[in-house]
C-alpha positions as CSV (number, residue, x, y, z in Angstrom):
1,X,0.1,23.0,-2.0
2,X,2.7,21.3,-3.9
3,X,4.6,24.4,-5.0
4,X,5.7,25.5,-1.6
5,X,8.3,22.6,-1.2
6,X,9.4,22.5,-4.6
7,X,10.7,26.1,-4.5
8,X,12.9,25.0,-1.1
9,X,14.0,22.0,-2.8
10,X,15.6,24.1,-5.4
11,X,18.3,25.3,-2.9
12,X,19.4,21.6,-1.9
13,X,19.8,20.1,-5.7
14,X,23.0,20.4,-5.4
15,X,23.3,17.7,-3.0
16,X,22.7,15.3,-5.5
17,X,26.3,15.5,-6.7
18,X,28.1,14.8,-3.7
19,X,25.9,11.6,-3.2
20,X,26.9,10.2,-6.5
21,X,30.4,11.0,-5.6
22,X,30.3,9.1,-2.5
23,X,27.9,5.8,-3.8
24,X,29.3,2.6,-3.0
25,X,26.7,-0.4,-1.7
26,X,25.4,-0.3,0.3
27,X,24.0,2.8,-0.1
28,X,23.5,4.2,3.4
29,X,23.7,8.0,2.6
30,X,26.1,11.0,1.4
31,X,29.2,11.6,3.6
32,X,28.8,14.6,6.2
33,X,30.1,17.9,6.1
34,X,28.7,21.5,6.8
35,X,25.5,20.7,6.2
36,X,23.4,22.1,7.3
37,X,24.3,25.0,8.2
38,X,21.3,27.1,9.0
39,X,18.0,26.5,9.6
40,X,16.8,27.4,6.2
41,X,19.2,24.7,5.0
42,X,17.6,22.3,8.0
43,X,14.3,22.8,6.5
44,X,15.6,22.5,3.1
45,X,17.4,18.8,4.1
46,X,14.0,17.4,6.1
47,X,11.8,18.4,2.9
48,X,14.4,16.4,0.5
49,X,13.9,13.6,2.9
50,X,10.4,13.5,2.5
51,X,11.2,14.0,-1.3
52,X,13.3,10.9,-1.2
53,X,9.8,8.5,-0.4
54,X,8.8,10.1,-3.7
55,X,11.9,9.1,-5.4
56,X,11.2,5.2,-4.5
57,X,9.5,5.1,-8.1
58,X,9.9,1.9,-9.9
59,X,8.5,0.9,-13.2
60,X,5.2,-0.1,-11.7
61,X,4.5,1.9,-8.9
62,X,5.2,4.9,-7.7
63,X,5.7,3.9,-4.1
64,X,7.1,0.1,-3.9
65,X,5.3,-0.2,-0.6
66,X,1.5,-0.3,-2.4
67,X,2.2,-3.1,-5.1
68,X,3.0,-5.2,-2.4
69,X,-0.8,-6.6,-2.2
70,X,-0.1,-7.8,-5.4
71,X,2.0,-10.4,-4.2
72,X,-0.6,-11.6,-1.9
73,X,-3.7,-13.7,-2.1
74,X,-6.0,-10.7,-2.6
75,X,-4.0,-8.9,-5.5
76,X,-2.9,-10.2,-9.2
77,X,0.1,-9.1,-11.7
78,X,0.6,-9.7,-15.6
79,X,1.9,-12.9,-15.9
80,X,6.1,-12.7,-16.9
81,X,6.5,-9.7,-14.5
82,X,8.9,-12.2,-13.6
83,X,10.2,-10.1,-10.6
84,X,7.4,-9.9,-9.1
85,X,6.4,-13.4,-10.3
86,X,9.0,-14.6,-8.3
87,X,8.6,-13.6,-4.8
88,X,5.3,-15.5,-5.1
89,X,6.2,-19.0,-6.1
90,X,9.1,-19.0,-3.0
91,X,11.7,-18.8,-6.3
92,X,13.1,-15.6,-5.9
93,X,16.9,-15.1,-5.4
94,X,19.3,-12.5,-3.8
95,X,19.6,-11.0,-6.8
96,X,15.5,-10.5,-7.5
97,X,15.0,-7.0,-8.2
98,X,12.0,-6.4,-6.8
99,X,13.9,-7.3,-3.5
100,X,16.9,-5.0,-4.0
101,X,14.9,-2.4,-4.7
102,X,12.7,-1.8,-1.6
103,X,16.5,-2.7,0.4
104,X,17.7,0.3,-1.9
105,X,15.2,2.9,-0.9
106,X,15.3,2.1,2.8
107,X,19.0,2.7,3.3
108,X,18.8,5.9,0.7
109,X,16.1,7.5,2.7
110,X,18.2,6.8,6.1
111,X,21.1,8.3,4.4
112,X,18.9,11.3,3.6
113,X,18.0,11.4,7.3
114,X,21.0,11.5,8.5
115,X,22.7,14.0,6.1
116,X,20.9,16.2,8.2
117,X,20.6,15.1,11.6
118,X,24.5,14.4,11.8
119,X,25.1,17.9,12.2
120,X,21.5,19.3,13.4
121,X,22.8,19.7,17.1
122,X,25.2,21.6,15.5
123,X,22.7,24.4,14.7
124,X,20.3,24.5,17.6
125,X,21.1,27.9,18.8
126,X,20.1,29.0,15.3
127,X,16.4,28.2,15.8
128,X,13.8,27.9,18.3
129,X,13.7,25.2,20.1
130,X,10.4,24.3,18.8
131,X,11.6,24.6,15.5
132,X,15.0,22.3,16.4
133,X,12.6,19.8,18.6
134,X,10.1,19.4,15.1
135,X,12.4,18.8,13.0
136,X,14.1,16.3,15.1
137,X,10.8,14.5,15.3
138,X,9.8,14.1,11.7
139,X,13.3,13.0,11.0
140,X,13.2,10.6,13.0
141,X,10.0,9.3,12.7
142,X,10.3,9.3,9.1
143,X,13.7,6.8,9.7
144,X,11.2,4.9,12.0
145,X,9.0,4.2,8.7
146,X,11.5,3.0,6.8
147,X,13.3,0.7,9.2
148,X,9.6,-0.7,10.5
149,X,9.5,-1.8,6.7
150,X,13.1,-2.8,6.7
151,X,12.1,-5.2,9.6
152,X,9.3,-6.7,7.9
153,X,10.6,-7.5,4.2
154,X,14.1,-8.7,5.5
155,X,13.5,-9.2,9.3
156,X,17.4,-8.7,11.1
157,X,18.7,-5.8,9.3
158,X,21.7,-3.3,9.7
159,X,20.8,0.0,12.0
160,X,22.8,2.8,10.5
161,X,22.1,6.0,13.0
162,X,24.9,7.8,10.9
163,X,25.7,9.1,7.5
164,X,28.2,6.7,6.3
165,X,31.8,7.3,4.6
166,X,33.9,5.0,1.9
167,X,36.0,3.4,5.0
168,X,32.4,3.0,7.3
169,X,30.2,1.1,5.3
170,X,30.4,-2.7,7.2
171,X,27.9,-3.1,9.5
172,X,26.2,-6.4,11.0
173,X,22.2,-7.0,10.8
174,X,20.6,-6.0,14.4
175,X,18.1,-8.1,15.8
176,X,14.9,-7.0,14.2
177,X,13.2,-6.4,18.4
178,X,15.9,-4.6,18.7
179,X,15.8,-2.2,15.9
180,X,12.0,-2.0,16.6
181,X,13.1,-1.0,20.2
182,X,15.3,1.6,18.7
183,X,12.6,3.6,16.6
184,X,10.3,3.1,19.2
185,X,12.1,4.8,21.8
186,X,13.4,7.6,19.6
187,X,9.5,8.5,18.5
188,X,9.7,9.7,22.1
189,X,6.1,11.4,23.3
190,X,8.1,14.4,24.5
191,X,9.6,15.0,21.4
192,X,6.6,14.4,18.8
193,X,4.7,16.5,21.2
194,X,6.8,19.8,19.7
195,X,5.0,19.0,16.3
196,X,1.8,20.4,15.2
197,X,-1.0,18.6,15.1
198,X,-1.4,19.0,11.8
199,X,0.4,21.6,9.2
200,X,-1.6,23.9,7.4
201,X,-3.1,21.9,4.4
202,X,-3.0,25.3,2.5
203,X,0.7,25.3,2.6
204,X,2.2,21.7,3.5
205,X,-0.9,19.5,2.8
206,X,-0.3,16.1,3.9
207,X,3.3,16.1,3.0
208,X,4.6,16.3,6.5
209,X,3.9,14.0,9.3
210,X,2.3,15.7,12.5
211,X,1.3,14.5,15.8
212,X,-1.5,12.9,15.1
213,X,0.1,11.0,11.9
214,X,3.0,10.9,14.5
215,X,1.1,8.5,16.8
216,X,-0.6,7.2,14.5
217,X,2.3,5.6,12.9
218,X,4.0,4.9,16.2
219,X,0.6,2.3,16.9
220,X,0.8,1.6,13.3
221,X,4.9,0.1,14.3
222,X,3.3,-1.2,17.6
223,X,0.9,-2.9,16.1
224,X,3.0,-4.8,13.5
225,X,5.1,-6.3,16.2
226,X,2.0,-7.2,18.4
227,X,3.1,-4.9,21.2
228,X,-0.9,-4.5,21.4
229,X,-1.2,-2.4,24.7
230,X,1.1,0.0,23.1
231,X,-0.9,0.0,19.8
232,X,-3.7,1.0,22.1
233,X,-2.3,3.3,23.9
234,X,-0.8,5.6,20.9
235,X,-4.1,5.0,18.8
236,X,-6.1,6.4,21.4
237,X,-3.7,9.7,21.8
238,X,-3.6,9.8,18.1
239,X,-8.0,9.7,17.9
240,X,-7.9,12.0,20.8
241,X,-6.1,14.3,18.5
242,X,-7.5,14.0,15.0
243,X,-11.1,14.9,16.7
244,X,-12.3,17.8,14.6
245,X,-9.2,17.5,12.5
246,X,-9.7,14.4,10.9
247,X,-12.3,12.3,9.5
248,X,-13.6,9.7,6.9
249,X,-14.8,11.1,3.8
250,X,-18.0,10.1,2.7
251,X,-19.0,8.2,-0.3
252,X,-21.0,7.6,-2.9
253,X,-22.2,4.3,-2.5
254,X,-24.4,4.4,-6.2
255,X,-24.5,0.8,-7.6
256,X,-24.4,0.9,-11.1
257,X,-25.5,-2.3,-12.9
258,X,-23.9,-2.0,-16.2
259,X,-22.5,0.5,-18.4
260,X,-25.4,1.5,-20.7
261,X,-26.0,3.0,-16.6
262,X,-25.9,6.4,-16.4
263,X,-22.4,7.1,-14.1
264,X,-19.8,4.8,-12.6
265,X,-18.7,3.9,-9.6
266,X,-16.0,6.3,-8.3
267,X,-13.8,6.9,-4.9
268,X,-11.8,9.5,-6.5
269,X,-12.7,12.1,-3.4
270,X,-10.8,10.1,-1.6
271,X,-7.8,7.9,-4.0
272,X,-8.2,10.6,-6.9
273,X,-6.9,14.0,-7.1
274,X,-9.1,15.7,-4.6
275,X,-8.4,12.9,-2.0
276,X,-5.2,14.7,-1.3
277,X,-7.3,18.0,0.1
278,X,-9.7,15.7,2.3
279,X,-9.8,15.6,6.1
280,X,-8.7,11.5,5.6
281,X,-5.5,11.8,4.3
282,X,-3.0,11.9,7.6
283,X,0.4,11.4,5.5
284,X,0.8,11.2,1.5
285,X,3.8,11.5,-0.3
286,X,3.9,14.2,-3.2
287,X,4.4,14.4,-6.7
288,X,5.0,17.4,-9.0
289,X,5.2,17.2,-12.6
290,X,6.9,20.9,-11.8
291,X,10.2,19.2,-10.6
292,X,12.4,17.0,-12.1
293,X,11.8,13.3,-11.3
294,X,9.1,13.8,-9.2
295,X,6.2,12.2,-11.6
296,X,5.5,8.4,-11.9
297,X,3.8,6.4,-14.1
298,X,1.1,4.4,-11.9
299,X,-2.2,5.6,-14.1
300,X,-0.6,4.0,-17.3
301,X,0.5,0.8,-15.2
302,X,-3.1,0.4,-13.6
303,X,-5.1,1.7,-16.6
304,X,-7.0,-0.9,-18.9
305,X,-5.6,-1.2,-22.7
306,X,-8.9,0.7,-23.8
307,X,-7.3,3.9,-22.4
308,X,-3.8,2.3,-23.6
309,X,-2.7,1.8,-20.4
310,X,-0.6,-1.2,-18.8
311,X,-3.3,-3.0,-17.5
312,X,-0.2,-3.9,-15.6
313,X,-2.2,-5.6,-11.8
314,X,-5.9,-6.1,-10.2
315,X,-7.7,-7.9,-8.2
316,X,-7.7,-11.6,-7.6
317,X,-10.9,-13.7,-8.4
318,X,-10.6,-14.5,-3.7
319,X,-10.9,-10.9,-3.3
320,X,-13.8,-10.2,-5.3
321,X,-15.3,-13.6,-3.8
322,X,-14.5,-12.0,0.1
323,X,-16.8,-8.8,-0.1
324,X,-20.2,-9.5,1.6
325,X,-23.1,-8.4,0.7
326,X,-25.4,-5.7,1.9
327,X,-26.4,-7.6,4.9
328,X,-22.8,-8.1,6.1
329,X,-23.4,-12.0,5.2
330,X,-20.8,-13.5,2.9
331,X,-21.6,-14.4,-0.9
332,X,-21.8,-18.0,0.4
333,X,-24.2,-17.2,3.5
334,X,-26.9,-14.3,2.1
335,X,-29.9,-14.8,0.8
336,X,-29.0,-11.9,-1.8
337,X,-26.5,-13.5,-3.7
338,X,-27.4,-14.6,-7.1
339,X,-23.8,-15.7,-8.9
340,X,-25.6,-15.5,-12.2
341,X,-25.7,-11.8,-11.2
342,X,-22.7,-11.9,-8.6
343,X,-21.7,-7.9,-8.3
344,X,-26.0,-7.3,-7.2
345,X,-26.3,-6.2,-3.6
346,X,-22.3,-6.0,-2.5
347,X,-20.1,-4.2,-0.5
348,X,-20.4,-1.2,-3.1
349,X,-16.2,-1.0,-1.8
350,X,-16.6,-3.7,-4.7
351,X,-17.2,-1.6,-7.1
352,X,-15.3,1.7,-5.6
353,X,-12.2,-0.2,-5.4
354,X,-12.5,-3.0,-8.4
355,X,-13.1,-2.7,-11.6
356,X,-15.1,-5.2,-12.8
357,X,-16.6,-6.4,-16.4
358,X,-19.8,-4.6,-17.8
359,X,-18.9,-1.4,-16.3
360,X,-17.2,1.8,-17.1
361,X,-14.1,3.5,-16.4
362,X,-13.1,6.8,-16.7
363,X,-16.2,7.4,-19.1
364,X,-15.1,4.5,-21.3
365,X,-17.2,1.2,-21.2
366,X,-14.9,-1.9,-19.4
367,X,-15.7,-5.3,-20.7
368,X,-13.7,-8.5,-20.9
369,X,-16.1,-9.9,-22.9
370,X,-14.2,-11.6,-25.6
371,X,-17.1,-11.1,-28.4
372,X,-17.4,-7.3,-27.4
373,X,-15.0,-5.8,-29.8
374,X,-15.9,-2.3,-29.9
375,X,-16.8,-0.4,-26.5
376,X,-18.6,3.0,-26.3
377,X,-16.8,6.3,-25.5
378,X,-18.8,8.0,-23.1
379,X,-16.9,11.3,-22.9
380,X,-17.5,11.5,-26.7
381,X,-20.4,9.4,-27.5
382,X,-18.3,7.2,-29.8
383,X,-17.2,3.4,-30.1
384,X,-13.8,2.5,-29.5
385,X,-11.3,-0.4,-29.9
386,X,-12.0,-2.9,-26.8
387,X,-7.9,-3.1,-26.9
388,X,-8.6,-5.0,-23.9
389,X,-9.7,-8.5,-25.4
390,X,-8.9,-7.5,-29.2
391,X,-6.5,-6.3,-31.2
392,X,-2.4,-5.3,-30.6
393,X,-0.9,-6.9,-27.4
394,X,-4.2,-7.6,-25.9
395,X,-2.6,-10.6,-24.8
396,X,-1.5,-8.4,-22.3
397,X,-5.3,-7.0,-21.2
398,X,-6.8,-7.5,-18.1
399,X,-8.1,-11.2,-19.1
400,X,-5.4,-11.9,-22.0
401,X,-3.5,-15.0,-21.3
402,X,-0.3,-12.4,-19.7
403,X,-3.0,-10.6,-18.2
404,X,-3.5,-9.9,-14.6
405,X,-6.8,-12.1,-14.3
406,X,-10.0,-10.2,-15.5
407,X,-9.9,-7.3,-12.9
408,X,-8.2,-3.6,-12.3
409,X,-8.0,-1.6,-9.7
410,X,-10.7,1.2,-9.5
411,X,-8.9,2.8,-5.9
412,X,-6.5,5.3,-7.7
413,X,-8.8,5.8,-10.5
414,X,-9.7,9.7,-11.1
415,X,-11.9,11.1,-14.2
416,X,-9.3,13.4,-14.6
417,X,-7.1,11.0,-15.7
418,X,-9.6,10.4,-19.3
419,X,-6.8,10.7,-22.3
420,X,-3.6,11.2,-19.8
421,X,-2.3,7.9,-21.3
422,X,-4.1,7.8,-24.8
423,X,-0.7,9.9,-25.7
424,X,2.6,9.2,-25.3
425,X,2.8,11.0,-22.3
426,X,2.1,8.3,-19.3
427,X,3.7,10.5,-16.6
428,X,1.4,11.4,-13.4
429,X,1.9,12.8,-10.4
430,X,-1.0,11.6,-8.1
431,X,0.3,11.8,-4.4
432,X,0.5,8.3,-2.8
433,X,-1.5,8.5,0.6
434,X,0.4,6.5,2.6
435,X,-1.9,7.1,6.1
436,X,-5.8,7.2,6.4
437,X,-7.9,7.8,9.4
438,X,-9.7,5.1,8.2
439,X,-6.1,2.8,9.2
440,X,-6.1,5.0,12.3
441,X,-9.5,3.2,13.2
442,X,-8.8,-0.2,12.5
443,X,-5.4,-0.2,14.5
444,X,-7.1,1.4,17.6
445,X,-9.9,-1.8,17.0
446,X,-7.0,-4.4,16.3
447,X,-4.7,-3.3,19.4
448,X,-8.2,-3.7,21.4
449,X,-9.4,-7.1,20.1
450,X,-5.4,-8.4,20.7
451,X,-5.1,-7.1,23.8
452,X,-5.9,-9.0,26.8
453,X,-7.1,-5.9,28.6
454,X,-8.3,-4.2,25.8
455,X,-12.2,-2.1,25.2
456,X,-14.5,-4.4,22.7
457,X,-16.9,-1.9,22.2
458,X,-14.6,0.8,21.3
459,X,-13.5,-2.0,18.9
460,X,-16.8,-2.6,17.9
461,X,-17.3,1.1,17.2
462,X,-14.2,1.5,15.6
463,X,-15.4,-0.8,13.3
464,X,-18.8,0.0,13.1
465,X,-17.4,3.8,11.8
466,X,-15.7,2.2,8.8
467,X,-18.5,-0.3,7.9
468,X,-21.1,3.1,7.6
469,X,-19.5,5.0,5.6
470,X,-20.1,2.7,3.0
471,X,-23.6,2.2,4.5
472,X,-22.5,-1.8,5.6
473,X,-24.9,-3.2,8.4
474,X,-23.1,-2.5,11.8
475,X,-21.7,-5.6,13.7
476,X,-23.3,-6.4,17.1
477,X,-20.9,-8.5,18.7
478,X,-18.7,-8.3,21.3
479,X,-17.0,-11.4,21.1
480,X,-13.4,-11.3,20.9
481,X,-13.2,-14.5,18.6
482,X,-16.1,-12.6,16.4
483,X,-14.0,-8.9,16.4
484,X,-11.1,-10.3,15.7
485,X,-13.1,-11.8,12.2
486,X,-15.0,-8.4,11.6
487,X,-11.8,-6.6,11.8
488,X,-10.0,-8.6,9.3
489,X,-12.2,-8.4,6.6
490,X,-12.1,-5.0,7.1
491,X,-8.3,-4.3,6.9
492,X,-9.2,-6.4,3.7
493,X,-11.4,-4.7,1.5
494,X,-11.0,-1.5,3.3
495,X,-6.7,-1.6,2.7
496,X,-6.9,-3.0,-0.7
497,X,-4.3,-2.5,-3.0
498,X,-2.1,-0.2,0.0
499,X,0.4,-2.0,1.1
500,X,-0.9,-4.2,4.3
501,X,-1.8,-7.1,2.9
502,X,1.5,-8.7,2.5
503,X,2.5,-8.3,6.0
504,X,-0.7,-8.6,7.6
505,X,-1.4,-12.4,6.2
506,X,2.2,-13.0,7.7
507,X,1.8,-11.5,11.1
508,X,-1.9,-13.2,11.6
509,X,-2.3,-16.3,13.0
510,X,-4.8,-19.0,12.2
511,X,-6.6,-20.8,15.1
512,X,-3.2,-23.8,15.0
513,X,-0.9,-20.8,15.7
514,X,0.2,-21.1,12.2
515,X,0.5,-17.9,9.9
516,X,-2.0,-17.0,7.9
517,X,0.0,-16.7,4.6
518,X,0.8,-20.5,4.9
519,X,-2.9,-21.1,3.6
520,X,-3.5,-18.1,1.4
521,X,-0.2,-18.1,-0.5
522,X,-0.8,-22.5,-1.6
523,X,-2.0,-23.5,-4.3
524,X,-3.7,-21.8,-7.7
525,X,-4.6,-18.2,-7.9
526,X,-7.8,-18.3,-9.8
527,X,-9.0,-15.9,-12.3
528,X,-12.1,-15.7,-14.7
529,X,-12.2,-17.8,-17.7
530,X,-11.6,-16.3,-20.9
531,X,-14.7,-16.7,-22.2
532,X,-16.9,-17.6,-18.6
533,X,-16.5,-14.4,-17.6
534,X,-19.1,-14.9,-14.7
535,X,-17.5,-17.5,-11.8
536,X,-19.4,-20.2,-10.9
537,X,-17.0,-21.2,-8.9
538,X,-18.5,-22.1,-5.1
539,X,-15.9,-21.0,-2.8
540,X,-15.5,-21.6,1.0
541,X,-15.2,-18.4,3.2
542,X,-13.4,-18.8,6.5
543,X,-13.5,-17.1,10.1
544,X,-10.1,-14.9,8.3
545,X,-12.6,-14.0,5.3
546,X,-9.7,-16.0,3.2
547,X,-11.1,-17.7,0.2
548,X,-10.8,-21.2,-0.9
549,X,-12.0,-23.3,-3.8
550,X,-12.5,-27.0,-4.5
551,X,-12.9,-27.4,-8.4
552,X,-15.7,-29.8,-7.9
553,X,-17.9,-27.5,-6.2
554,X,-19.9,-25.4,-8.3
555,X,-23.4,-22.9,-8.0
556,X,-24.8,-24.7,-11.0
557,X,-23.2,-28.3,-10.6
558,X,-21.5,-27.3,-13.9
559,X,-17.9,-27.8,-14.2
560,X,-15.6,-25.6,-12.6
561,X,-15.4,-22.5,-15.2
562,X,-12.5,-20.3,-13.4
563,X,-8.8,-20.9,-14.8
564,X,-5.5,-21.2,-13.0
565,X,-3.8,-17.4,-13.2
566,X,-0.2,-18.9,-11.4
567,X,0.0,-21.5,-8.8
568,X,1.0,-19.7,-5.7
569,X,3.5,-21.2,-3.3
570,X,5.0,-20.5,0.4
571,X,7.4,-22.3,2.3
572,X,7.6,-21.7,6.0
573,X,11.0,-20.7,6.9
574,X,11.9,-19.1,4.0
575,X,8.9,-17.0,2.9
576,X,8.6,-15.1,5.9
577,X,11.3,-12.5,4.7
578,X,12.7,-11.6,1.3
579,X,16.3,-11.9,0.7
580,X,18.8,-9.5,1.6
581,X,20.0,-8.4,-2.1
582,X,23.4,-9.8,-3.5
583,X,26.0,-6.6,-3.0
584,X,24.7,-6.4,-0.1
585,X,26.3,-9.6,0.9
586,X,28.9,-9.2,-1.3
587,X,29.9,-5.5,0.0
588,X,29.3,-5.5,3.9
589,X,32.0,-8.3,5.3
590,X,30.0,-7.6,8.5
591,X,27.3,-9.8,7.1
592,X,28.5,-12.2,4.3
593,X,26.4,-15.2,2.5
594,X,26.6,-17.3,6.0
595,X,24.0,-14.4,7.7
596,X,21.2,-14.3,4.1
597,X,18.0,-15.1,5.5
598,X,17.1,-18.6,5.6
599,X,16.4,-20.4,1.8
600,X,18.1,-18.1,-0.4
């Protein structure tokens, strides 16, 4: 799959070296030209643009986008990634990296966009007008992406429809309604109706957006801005269409207690290397260790110290609190909870997604044990360093004091990945899904439960759909109030670790009107003591399926065993938004330090 578009890459490298000729913040694109000047080089420029999502890789992720639940209630990072550390104790500054960089990649991929659309009417009697009319959609919709996330890291942000030149660079921030006005209109039904409902998966995969990732993501924009009825709407032309296309991709649900089990739990069919063949995968974003640049380095960053990885982010100690158990009652509510045997009769997403002590991963035994200083090799039957409580920087392992908190993510974890970072090589080149029919069902069950007019039972089977693939008891209700809480906790554990989190506890409101991230981003992030392992921590589980702890509130009556990771903190009116990055300001006259979002 992947080889197709890097061979028509190689004819548009050279573009490269005008851009760098031409960089000055911000950086809104190359200047215009010829180009293109045939539909082979139209092709050529909309694959580049695609390419240029892949090129967002930063130290840590290879998609900027996903690490984002990290700075959330449900995700952790190592303690002293101080960028990151920052934007979650309402201390970061214009000049936070983490902040420029997203702002960065949104203008670049514009000025990508537009390198080619500038001139594209320029060419249309040089194609078909089916060919002209698809690549006008993709292009556009893929600016729509970018400038939906625009909107919600910075809210009021410059719309550039142009590619920009040295003297054309100053340009005011747009009301963020407006801008969402703007994309909305241009994904125009006419116009994404020219594209394919999906391309051959043979040939393009899920590299480029069709129509049913099309309106899928035009809901997905809806949604975010609580245009509801709209959100509706396009998720039901967007189901209409994946029907026979698209589908969830079942799972094995196998609970394994511990790691002297035979097997582990895996999701790789669907996050792993053969995810990107299966009929879930709407839209991913490729990686080829074939082209230059085009590889990033998120096994190493989310891989535990055993396999010499980064251990680098996880799970919180709320998330693994929030997944029910197998009778869709929560941990504080079902019979079937023991906490002296907490991970017994879960959501098995607990174990799919999270990795968890007394396990295995990749073949190789996972324990945070701090007595447990060997671990067995499974793949060869021998016992290993536990690296991740013992030995060189294992102050840095998942439950060392600049660790992430105990847990790792399990979602992107593959087999195939066993000794890719017990070298020196940590490069991968995973594809980053970045749209799932199982997000196509919960925004057609959201835009119904938030609508006033909107169908409860097609939100109730919308639901219901997620919930049995992992073999969760359906829900039976059909009150709104009731949906509304099913449905969260299922963009919760479902959306783990993919991006949504950090918006979604923003755009949510809580039953005073206030948003949810007020509640969820206070106070201490808990993780597992370093030698209490096993919480006994009592927590309180509300109608949002957040998760709350009071330290004198225990299972056993036994003093509070769970430790404070970082102290978490969110002030309303400032937190909302990150700031606009410092040459921004310092470049663009049209904004200037008076128009930086609020706090900063």
């Amino acid at each position: 799959m992947k080889k197709y578009i890097i061979l028509i890459l190689a004819s548009v490298l050279a573009l490269a070296s005008c851009e760098k000729a031409l960089e000055r913040y911000p950086l809104n694109g190359p200047s215009t030209g010829t180009f293109p000047a045939s539909e082979e080089e139209a092709l050529a420029g909309v694959l580049v643009s695609y390419k240029n999502l892949a090129n967002s890789v930063s130290q840590y992720c290879p998609y900027p986008w996903r690490f984002v639940d990290n700075l959330t209630d449900i995700g952790t990072t190592r303690i002293g990634l101080s960028s990151w550390n920052l934007l979650v104790t309402s201390t970061a500054t214009q000049t936070t990296s983490a902040a420029t960089i997203m702002y960065t990649r949104i203008y670049k991929t514009a000025g990508r966009i537009h390198l080619v659309l500038d001139n594209l009417d320029n060419i249309k009697d040089k194609m078909s007008e089916e060919t002209y009319m698809q690549f006008k959609a993709e292009l556009l919709s893929l600016r729509a992406l970018v400038y939906d996330m625009g909107c919600q890291f910075y809210g009021d942000i410059p719309f550039i429809d142009h590619c920009l030149t040295l003297t054309d660079y100053e340009y005011p921030r747009v009301p963020r309604e407006q801008v969402i006005d703007r994309i909305l209109k241009d994904m125009d039904d006419d116009l994404l109706n020219y594209l394919p409902v999906r391309w051959d998966k043979n040939t393009w995969g899920t590299a480029r957006l069709g129509r049913a990732a099309a309106y899928t993501l035009k809901a997905r924009i809806c949604l975010n801005w609580g245009r509801f009825e709209e959100a509706a709407k396009y998720s039901r032309i967007a189901m209409e269409l994946a029907e026979g296309v698209y589908k969830l991709e079942p799972l094995d649900c196998t609970y394994y207690p511990n790691a002297a089990t035979e097997g582990e739990p895996s999701a790789a069919n669907l996050h792993g290397y053969e995810g990107e063949k299966s009929d879930e995968w709407m839209w991913g974003i490729q990686f080829n260790k074939l082209a230059a640049s085009n590889t990033h380095a998120m096994v190493y960053t989310y891989s535990s110290r055993v396999h010499n990885g980064a251990a680098g982010c996880g799970p919180s100690q709320a998330l693994m609190d929030t997944f029910q158990c197998t009778d869709g009652k929560s941990i504080t509510e079902s019979p079937l909870y023991n906490w002296q045997d907490p991970w017994n009769h879960r959501d098995p997403r607990l174990d799919l997604y999270c990795l968890r002590s007394d396990t295995r991963y990749n073949g190789v035994e996972y324990s945070t044990d701090p007595s447990k200083k060997q671990v067995r090799d499974y793949n060869t039957g021998a016992m290993v360093n536990n690296n991740d409580v013992y030995g060189n920087k294992s102050e840095y392992g998942p439950n060392g004091t600049k660790g992430p908190g105990g847990y790792l993510w399990r979602k992107f974890g593959d087999p195939a990945y066993y000794g890719a970072t017990l070298t020196n090589t940590y490069e991968d080149d995973l594809d980053v899904c970045i749209m799932r029919y199982a997000e196509l069902l919960l925004i057609d069950a959201e835009a119904n439960i938030e609508w006033d007019g909107g169908d409860l039972k097609r939100a109730q089977n919308d639901i219901n759909q997620v919930r049995q693939r992992v073999k969760m008891p359906k829900i039976t209700t059909l009150d709104r109030a009731e949906l509304r809480s099913a449905l969260r906790y299922e963009r919760t554990v479902e959306l783990c670790d993919e991006g949504f989190r950090w918006f979604d506890i923003r755009r949510w409101k809580m039953s005073d009107g206030r948003a949810l991230a007020e509640k969820v981003m206070n106070g201490p992030q808990y993780a597992p003591g370093f030698k209490d392992i096993i919480s006994n921590a009592k927590p309180t589980i509300d109608e949002n399926w957040t998760v709350s702890y009071n330290t004198s509130d225990t299972w056993d009556g036994k003093a509070f065993n769970l430790r404070t990771l970082i102290n978490l903190y969110y002030q309303p009116g400032k937190d909302e938004l990150w700031p606009l990055p410092d040459r921004e300001i310092r470049t663009n006259a049209a904004i200037g330090q008076e128009n930086q979002n609020p706090g900063y």
